[in-house]
C-alpha positions as CSV (number, residue, x, y, z in Angstrom):
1,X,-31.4,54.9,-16.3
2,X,-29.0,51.7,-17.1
3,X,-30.2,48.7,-18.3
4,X,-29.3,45.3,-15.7
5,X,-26.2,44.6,-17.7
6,X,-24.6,48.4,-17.1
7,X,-26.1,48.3,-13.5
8,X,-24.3,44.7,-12.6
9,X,-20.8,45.0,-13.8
10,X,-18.0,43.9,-11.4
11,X,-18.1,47.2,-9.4
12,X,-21.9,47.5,-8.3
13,X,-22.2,43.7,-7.6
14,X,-18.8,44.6,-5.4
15,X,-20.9,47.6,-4.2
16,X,-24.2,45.1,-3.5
17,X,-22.0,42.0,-1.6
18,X,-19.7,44.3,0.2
19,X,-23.1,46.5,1.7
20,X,-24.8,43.2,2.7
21,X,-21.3,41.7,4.5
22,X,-21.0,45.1,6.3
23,X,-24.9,45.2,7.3
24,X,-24.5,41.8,8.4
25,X,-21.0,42.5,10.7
26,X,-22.8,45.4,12.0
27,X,-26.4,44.4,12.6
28,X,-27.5,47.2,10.1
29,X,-30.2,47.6,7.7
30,X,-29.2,46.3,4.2
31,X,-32.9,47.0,2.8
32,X,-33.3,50.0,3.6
33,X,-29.7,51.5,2.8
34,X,-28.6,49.3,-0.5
35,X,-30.4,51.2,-2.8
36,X,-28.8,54.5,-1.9
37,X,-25.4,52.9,-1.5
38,X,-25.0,51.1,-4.9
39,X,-26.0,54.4,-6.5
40,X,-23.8,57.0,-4.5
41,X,-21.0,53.6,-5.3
42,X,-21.5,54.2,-8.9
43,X,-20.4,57.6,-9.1
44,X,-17.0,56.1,-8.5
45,X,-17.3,53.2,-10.3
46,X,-18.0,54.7,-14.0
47,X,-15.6,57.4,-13.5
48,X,-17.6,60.0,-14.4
49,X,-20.1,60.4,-12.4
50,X,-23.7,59.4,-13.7
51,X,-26.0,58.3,-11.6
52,X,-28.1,55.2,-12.9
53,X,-31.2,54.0,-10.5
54,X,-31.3,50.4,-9.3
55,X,-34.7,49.1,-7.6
56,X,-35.1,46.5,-5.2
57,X,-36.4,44.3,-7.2
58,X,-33.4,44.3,-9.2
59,X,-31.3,43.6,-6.1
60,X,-33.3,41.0,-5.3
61,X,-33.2,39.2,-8.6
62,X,-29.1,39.8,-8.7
63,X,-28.8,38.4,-5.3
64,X,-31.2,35.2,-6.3
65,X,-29.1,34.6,-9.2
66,X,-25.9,34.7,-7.3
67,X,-27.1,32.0,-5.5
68,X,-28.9,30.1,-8.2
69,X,-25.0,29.8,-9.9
70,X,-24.3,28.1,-7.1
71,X,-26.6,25.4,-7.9
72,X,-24.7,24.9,-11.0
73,X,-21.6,23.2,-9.4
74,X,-23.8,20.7,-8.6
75,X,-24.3,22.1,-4.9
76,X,-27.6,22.8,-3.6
77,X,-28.7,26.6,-4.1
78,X,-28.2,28.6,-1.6
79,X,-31.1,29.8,0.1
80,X,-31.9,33.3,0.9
81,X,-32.0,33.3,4.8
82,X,-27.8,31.6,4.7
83,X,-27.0,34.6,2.3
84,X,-28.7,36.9,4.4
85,X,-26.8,35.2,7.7
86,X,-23.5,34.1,6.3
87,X,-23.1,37.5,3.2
88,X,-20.9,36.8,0.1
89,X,-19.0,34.0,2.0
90,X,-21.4,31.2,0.8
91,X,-20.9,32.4,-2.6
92,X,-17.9,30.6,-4.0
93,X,-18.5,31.0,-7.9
94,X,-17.8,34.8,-7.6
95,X,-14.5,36.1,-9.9
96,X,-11.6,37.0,-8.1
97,X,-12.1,40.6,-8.7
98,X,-15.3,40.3,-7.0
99,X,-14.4,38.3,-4.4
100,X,-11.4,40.7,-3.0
101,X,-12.7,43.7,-4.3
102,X,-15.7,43.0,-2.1
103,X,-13.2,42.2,1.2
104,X,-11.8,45.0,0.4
105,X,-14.4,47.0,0.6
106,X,-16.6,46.0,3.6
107,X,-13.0,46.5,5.4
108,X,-12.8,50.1,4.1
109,X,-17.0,50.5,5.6
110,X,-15.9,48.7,8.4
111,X,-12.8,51.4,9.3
112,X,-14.9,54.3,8.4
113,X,-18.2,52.9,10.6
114,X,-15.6,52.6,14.1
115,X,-13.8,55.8,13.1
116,X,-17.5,57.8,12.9
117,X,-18.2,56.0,16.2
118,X,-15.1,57.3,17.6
119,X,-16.0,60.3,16.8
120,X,-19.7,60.4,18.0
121,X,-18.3,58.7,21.5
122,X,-15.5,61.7,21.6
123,X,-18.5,64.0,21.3
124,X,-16.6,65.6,18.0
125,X,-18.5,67.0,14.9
């Protein structure tokens, strides 16, 4: 199991902000699907396949102190029911790798989730 500073590198919080944008766009459920997704997401991150376990409580205290940064530029911090309705959008102190690898990646959800719906309307396997 990592520790919080393996499990929160650029790619997982990527992983986390890019799950809750495409939950959000698609009125799915974030709680109940995050865990799994951040650790089938790290498989590809690390490069070599190790699974680490996250908890929600850990995913909770990353996404609070997301938004707590946000106090720091003298801004109010965010609260958690404008994260949970607006996603990473309201977060403006992310890095620029976050920031497009996490449009970037809700996109890619985004193209799969209409392509499987495609293919469940088309009756296909």
């Amino acid at each position: 199991m990592g520790t919080a500073y393996q499990v929160w590198k650029a790619g997982p919080v990527v992983a986390l902000l890019s799950w809750l944008d495409f939950c959000l766009r698609h009125d799915l459920d974030f709680e109940g699907t995050i865990i799994e997704h951040i650790r089938d997401s790290n498989k590809s991150f690390d490069g070599i396949g190790d699974e680490f376990v996250v908890t929600n409580h850990q995913v909770y205290q990353k996404l609070f102190s997301l938004r707590r940064a946000e106090g720091t530029l003298g801004r109010e911090v965010i609260k958690p029911a404008e994260l949970r309705k607006q996603g990473s959008t309201c977060l403006r102190l992310l890095s620029e790798e976050v920031q497009n690898g996490t449009k970037i990646a809700s996109s890619s959800y985004s193209a799969a989730y209409a392509d499987s719906l495609l293919l469940r309307a088309s009756g296909k396997p």
